[in-house]
C-alpha positions as CSV (number, residue, x, y, z in Angstrom):
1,X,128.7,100.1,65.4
2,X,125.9,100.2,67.5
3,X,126.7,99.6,71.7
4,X,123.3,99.9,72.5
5,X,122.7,96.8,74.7
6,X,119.5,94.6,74.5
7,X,117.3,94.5,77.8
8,X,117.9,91.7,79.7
9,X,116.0,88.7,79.5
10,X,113.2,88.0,82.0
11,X,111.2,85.2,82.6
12,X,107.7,86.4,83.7
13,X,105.1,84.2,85.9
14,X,101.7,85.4,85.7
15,X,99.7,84.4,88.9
16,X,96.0,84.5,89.1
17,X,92.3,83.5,87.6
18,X,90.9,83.9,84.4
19,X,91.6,87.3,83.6
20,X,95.5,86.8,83.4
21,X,95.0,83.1,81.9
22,X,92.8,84.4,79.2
23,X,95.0,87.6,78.5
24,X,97.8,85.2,78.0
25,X,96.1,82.6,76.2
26,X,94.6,85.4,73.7
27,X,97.4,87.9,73.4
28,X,100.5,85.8,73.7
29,X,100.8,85.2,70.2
30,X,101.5,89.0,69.9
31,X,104.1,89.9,72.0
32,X,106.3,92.0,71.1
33,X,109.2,92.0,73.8
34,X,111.4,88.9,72.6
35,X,113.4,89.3,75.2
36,X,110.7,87.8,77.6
37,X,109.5,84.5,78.9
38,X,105.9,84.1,80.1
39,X,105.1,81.4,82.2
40,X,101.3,81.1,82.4
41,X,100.8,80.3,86.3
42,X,97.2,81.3,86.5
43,X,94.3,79.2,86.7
44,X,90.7,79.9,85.5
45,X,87.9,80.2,87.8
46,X,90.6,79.5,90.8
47,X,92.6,83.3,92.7
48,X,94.4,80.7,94.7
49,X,93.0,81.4,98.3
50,X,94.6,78.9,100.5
51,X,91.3,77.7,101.4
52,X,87.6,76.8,99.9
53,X,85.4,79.9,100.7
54,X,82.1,80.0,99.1
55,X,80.7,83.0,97.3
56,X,77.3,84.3,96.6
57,X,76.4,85.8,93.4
58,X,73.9,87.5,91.5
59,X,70.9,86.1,93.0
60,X,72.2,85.1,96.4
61,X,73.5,81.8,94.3
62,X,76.0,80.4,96.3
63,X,79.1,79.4,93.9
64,X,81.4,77.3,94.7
65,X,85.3,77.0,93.4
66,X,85.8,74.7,90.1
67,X,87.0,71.3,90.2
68,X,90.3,70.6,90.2
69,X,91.2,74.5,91.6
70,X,94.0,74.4,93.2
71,X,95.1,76.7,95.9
72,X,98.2,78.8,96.4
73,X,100.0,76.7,98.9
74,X,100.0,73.5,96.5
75,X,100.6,75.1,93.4
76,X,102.9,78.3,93.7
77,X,105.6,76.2,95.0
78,X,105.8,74.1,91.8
79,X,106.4,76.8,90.0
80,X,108.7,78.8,91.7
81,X,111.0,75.8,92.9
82,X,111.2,74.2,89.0
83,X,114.5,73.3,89.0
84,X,114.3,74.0,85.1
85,X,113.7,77.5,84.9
86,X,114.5,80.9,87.4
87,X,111.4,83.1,88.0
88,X,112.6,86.7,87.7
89,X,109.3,88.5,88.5
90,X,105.9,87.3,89.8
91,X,103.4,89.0,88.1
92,X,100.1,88.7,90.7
93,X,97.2,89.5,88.8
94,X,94.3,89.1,91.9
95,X,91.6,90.6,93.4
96,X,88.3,90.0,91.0
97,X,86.1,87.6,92.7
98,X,86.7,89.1,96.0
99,X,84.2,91.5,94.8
100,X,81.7,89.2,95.4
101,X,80.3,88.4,98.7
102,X,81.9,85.5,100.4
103,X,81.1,83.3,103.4
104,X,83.9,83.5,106.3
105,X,83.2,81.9,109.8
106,X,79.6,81.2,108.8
107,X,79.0,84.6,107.9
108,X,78.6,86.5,104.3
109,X,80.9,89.4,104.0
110,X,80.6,92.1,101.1
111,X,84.2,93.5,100.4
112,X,83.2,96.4,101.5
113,X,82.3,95.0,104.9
114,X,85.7,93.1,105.6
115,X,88.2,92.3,103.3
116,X,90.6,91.1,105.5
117,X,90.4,87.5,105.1
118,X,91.2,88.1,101.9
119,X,94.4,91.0,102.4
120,X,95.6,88.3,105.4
121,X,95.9,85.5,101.9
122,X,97.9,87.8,100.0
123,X,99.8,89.0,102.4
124,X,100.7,85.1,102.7
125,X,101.5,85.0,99.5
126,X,103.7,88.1,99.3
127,X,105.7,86.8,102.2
128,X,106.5,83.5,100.5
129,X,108.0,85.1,97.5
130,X,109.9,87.3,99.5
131,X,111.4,84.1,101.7
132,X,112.4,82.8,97.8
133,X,113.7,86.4,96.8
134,X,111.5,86.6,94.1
135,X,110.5,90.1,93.0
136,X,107.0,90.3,92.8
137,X,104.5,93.0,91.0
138,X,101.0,93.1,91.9
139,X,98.4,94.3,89.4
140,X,95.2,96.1,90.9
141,X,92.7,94.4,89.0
142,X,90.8,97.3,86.7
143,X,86.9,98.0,87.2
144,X,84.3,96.0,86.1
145,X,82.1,96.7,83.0
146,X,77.7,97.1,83.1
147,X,77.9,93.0,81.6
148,X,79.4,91.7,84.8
149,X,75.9,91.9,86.3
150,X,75.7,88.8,84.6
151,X,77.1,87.7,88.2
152,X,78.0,90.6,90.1
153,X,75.3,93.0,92.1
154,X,74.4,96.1,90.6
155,X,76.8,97.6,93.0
156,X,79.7,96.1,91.7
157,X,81.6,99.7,91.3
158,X,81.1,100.7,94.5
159,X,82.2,96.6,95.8
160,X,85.7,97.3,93.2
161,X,86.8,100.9,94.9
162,X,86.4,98.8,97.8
163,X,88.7,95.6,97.0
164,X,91.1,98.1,94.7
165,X,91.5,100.5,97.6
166,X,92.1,97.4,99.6
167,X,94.4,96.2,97.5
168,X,96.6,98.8,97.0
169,X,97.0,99.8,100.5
170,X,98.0,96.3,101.3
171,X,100.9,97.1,98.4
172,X,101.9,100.1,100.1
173,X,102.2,98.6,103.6
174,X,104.8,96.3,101.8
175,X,106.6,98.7,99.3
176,X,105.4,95.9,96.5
177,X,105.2,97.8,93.1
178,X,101.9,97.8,91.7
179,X,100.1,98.4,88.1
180,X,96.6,99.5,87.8
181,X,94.9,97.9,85.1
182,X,92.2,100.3,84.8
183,X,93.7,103.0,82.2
184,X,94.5,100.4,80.0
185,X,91.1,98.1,80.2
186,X,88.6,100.9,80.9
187,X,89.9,103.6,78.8
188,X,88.4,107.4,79.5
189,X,86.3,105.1,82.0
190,X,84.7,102.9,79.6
191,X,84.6,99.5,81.3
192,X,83.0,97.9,78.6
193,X,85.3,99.3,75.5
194,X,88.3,96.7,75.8
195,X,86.1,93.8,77.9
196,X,84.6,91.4,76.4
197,X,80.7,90.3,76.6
198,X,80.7,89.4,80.2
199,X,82.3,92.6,81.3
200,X,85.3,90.9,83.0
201,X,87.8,89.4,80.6
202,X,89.8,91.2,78.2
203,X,88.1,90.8,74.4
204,X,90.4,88.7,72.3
205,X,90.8,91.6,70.0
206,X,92.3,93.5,72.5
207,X,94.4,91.0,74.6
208,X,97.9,91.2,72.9
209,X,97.5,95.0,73.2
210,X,96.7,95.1,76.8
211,X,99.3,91.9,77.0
212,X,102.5,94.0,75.6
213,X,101.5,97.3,77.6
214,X,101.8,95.0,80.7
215,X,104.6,93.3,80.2
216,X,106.4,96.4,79.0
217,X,104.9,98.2,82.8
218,X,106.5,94.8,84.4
219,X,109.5,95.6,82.7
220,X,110.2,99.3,83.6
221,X,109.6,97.9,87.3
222,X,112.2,95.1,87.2
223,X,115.0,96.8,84.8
């Protein structure tokens, strides 16, 4: 008779844009863990910063946020306080269209100028999971392939060191475990191998893949 206990069920809430909200909506269907509950807390075109702040893309087109995005403050609560359901991780999957340049104070700010009004919203965001003693992992969003000059500047490797590097100190200077997407989504440094056309979002093909490798770093985090 076998005593090998099954892992303990988690209920996972994916935070973010489009990346983690496509992932889950493409790759759901083949996860493997059963012993795991995904709770799809991301919204597209939306990273949740607590206020509107305009971006400039490829172009100098100035882009605004989608309707109906709503920001961290309204819509994290909701989640975390449903009296239906305990969240046992939050799974923060952030930092893509900070690569972009964005307008603070009346000025436009490449990441690699100042990324501080964006580290100063996560931070937020860490410390109100931590006053609801929810664990939280952070994944460092992975590089950008040549297609995401669709949008982004033909710098956008050198703007991603800056935002991951960011990122990931910020992580450190909060002992908050963190995943880097890139060795799974740009494998041997190909940026463009698991992506899909517009060099951002994971290819459909790929997403249940890069879905279960995640969920199974999430779970040798969080036991």
């Amino acid at each position: 008779v076998s005593t090998t206990q099954p892992p303990r069920h988690l209920t996972m809430a994916f935070f973010g844009d489009s990346v983690p909200a496509w992932l889950l909506r493409d790759g759901a269907g083949g996860l493997t863990d059963s012993n795991v509950t995904i709770v799809n807390a991301a919204n597209e075109a939306c990273d949740g910063v607590a206020k509107s702040i305009p971006a400039r893309g490829r172009g100098d087109a100035v882009l605004h946020e989608a309707d109906g995005c709503e920001h961290w403050p309204t819509y994290y609560p909701g989640v975390i306080n449903d009296p239906g359901r305990r969240i046992d991780v939050a799974v923060l999957v952030l930092g893509m269209s900070v690569a972009l340049d964005h307008q603070v104070d009346g000025k436009w700010l490449s990441p690699c100028t100042d990324l501080t009004w964006y580290t100063a919203d996560v931070q937020q965001r860490l410390d109100y999971f931590k006053r609801f003693d929810v664990p939280v992992v952070f994944v460092l969003p992975a590089n950008l392939g040549r297609r995401a000059t669709f949008v982004m500047p033909d710098d956008y490797a050198t703007r991603m060191t800056c935002v991951r590097s960011a990122l990931a100190a910020l992580m450190a200077r909060n002992n908050v475990p963190y995943i880097d997407l890139d060795p799974v989504v740009c494998p041997g440094g190909d940026c463009d191998a698991v992506k899909s056309g517009d060099g951002v979002h994971v290819d459909p093909s790929h997403a249940a893949e890069v879905l279960n490798w995640l969920v199974a770093k999430v779970r040798a985090i969080t036991g």
